[in-house]
C-alpha positions as CSV (number, residue, x, y, z in Angstrom):
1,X,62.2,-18.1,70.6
2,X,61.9,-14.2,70.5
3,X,60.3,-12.0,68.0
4,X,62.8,-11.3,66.0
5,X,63.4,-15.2,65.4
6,X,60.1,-15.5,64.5
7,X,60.3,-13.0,62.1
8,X,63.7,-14.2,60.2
9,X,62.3,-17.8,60.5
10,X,59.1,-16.3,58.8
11,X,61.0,-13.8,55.9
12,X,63.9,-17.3,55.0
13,X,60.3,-19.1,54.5
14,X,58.5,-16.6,52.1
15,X,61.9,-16.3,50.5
16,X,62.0,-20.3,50.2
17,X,58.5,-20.5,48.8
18,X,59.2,-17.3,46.4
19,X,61.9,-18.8,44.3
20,X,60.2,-22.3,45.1
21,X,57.1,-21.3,42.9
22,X,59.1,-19.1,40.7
23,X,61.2,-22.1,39.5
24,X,58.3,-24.2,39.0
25,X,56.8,-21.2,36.6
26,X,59.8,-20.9,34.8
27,X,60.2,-24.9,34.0
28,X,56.5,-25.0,33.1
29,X,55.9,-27.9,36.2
30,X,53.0,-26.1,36.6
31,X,51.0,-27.4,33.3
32,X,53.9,-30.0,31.6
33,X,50.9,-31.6,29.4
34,X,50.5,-28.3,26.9
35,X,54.1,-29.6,25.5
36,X,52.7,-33.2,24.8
37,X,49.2,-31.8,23.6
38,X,51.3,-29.4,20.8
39,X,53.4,-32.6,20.4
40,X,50.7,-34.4,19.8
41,X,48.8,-32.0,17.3
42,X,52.2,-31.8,15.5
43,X,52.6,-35.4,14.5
44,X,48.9,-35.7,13.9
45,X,49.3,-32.9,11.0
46,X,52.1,-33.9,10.0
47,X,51.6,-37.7,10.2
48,X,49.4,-40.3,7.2
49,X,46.9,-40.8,9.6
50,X,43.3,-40.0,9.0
51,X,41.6,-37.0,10.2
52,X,40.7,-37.0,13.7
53,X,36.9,-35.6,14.4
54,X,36.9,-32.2,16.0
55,X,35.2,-33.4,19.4
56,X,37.7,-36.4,19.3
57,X,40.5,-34.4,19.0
58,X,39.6,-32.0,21.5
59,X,39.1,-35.2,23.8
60,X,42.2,-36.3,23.0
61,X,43.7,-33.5,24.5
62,X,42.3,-33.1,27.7
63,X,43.3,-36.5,28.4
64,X,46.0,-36.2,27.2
65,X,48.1,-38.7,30.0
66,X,46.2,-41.5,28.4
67,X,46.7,-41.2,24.9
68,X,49.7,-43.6,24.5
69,X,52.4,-45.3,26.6
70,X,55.1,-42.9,25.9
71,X,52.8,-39.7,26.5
72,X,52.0,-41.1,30.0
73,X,55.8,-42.5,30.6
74,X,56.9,-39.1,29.2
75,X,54.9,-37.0,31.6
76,X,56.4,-38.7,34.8
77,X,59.5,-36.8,34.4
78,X,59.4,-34.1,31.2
79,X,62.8,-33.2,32.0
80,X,64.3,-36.8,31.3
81,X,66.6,-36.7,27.8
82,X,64.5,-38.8,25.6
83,X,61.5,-36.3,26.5
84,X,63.3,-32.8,25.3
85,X,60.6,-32.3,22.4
86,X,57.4,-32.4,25.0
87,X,59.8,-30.2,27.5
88,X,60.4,-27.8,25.4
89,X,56.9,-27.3,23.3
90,X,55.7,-26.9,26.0
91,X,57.0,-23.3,25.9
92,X,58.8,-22.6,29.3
93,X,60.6,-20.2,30.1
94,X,64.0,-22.1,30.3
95,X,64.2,-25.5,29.4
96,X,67.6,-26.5,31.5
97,X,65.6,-28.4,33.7
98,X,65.1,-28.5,38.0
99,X,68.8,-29.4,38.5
100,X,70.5,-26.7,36.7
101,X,68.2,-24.1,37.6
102,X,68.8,-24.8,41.3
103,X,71.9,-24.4,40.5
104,X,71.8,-21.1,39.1
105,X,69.8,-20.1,42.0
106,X,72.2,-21.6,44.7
107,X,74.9,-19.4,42.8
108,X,73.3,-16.0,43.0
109,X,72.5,-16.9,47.3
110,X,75.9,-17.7,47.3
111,X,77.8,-14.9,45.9
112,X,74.9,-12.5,48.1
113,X,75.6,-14.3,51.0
114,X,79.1,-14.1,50.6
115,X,79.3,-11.1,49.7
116,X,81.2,-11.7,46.3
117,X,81.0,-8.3,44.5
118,X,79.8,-8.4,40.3
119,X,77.6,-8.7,38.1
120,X,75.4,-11.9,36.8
121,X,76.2,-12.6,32.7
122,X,74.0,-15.3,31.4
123,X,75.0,-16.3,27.6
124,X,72.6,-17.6,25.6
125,X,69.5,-17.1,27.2
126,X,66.8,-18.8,25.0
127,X,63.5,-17.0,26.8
128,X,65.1,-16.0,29.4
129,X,64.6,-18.4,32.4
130,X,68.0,-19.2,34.3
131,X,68.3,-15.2,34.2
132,X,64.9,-14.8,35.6
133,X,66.0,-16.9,38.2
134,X,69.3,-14.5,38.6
135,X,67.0,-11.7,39.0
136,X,64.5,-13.6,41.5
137,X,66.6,-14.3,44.4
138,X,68.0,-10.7,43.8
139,X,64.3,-9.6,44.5
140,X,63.9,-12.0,46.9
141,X,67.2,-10.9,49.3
142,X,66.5,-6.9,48.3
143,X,69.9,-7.0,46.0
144,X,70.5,-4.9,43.6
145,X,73.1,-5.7,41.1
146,X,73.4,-5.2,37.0
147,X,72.3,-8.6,35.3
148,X,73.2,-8.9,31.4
149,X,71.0,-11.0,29.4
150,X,73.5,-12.1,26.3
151,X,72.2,-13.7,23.2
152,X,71.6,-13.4,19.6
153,X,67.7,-13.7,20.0
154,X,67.4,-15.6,16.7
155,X,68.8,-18.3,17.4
156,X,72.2,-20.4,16.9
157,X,74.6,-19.1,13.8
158,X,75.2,-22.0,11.2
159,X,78.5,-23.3,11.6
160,X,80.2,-24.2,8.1
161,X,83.7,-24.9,8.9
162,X,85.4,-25.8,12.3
163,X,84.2,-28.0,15.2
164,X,81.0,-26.6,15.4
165,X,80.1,-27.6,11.5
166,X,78.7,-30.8,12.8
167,X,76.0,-29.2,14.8
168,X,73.1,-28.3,12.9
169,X,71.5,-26.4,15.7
170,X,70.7,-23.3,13.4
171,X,68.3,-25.3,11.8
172,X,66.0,-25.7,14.5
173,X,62.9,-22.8,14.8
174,X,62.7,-23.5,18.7
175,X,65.8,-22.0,19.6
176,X,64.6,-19.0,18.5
177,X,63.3,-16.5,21.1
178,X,63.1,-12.6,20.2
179,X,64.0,-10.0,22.0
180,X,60.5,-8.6,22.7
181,X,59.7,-11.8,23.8
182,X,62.6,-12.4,26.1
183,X,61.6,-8.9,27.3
184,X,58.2,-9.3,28.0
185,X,58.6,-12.8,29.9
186,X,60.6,-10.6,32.5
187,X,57.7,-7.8,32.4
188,X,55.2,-10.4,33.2
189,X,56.8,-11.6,36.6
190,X,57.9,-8.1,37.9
191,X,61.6,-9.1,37.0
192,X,62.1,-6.2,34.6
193,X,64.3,-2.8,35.9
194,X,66.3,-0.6,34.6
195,X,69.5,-3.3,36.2
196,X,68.8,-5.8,33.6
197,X,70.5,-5.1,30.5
198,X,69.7,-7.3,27.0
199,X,72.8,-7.8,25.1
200,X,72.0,-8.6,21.7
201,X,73.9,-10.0,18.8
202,X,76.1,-12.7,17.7
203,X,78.9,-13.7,20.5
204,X,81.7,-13.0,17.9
205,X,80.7,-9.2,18.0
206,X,78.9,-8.6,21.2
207,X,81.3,-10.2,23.6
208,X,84.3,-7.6,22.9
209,X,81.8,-4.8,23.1
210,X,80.6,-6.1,26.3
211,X,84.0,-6.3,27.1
212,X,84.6,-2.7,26.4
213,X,81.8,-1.4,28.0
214,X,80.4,-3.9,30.4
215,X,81.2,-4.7,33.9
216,X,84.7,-4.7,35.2
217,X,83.7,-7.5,38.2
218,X,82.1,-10.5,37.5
219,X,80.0,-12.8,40.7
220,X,78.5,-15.6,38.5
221,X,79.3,-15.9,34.7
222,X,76.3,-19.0,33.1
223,X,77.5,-20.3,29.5
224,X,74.7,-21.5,27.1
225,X,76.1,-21.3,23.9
226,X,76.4,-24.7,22.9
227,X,78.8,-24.1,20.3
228,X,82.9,-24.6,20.5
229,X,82.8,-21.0,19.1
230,X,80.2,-19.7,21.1
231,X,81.9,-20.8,24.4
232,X,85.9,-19.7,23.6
233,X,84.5,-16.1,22.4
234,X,82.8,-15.8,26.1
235,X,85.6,-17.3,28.2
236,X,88.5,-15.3,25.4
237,X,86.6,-12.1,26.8
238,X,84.5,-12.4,30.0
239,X,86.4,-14.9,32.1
240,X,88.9,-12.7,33.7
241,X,86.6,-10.6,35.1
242,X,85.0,-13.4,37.1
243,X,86.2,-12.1,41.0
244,X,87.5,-14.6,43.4
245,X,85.4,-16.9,44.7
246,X,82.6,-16.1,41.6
247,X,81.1,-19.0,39.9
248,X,81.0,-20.0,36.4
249,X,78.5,-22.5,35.0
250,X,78.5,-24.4,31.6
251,X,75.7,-25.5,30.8
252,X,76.4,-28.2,27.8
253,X,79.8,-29.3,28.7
254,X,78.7,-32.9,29.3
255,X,76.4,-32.8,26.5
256,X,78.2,-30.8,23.3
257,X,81.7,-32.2,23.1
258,X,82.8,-28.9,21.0
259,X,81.6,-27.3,24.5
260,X,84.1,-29.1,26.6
261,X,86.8,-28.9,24.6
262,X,86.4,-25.0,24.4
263,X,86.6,-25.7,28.2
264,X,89.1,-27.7,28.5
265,X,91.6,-25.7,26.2
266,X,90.6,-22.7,27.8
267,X,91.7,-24.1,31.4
268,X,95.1,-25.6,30.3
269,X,95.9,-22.7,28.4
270,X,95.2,-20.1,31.6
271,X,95.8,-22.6,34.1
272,X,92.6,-22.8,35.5
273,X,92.6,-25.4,37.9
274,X,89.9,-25.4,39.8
275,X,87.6,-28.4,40.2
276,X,84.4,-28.8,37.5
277,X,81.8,-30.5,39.1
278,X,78.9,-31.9,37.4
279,X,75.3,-31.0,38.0
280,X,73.5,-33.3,35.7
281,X,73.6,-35.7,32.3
282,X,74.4,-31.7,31.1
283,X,75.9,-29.1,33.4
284,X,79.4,-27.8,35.2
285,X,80.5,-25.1,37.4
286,X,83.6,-24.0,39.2
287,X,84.1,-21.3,41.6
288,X,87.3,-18.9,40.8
């Protein structure tokens, strides 16, 4: 093996351990009990039980794996669905999970390495994570491309008439991540340029705009917008843009009905008929 072997062999490995560590960052695998310790301080304030002594508390916590069955069954895999409330206080940075992050990587390396021209759209970013990940492998293979960051960055609308009236998601404080925030979690991993573009404001009003003014060529279009609504508003506006051979991931379609059937009707109606495949118990993707 020559030099220059040595070297590529050497630069695919760094590049492999890179975005190996970065994923594990942005999922919070690096310290999954802080989201059952908040769990647990939650339902001991909020719960009948007797005050816990300060030093028994605080022993509590730092072993935490032993404090009950579920904690320790919980902490085997935080990314299983019954275990969404430890995942996510745990504060990460995305809380899609291993599966569908590698997926969003595995799109951006494909679209580079295939030289599919566009730019990466997430939609509904929470804090940011799966387009952290966009903007990681970009570092990683030199690219350069415009990534918008799309979201409301208070959280889901409430939803008073139409399919989406059943979902209550508005109500929950957690899916709230502000803008500063969703900034600053870029800042503190290098991932923040003058290529990343945040998006902000409902989907009803920002999609059009971005339509108007955004990119004309789309590589990898990500859906998080849980909502029916949410969903048609992106695909009404963005999806013909998507170039051949870009991707487009949905990340609730298996999990949010009203997602799917914004799916579904927007794929009959256009004839999309490209094949969905499934990622996990949540995601989908098709390439154009």
């Amino acid at each position: 093996m020559d030099n220059h072997e040595d070297r590529s062999r050497a630069t695919g490995d760094t590049r492999k351990l890179f975005l190996d560590l970065m994923a594990k960052v942005i999922l919070n695998q690096i310290n999954p009990e802080n989201g059952a310790r908040i769990k647990y301080l939650l339902d001991a304030l909020t719960s009948s039980a007797p005050l816990r002594d300060r030093r028994a508390l605080i022993s509590a916590l730092v072993d935490i794996r032993n404090q009950s069955p579920e904690i320790s069954e919980a902490l085997k895999d935080p990314f299983a669905r019954p275990n969404w409330w430890i995942k996510t206080l745990g504060f990460p940075f995305s809380m899609i999970g291993p599966d569908r992050l590698d997926n969003v990587r595995w799109a951006v390396e494909t679209v580079i390495a295939e030289n599919i021209p566009g730019a990466l759209i997430e939609t509904g970013v929470w804090r940011g994570g799966a387009c952290m990940m966009m903007k990681a492998v970009m570092t990683a293979y030199g690219e350069l491309r415009d990534l918008y960051v799309c979201d409301s960055f208070q959280g889901l609308p409430e939803m008073k008439e139409g399919p989406d009236s059943s979902l209550p998601l508005n109500e929950n404080p957690i899916l709230a991540a502000p803008l500063d925030q969703v900034q600053s979690h870029f800042s503190r991993l290098d991932l923040l340029d003058d290529s990343v573009h945040f998006i902000e404001g409902w989907f009803a009003d920002s999609m059009p705009q971005l339509r108007t003014n955004g990119p004309k060529q789309i590589a990898v279009l990500r859906l998080d917008g849980d909502y029916y609504h949410s969903t048609k508003v992106v695909l009404d506006n963005l999806y013909d843009r998507v170039v051949p051979g870009g991707i487009v991931i949905i990340d609730d379609y298996f999990v949010y009905e009203q997602c799917a059937k914004a799916v579904e009707e927007y794929r009959h109606l256009h004839g999309v008929t490209q094949e969905l495949h499934q990622i996990d118990f949540a995601g989908a993707w098709w390439r154009v």
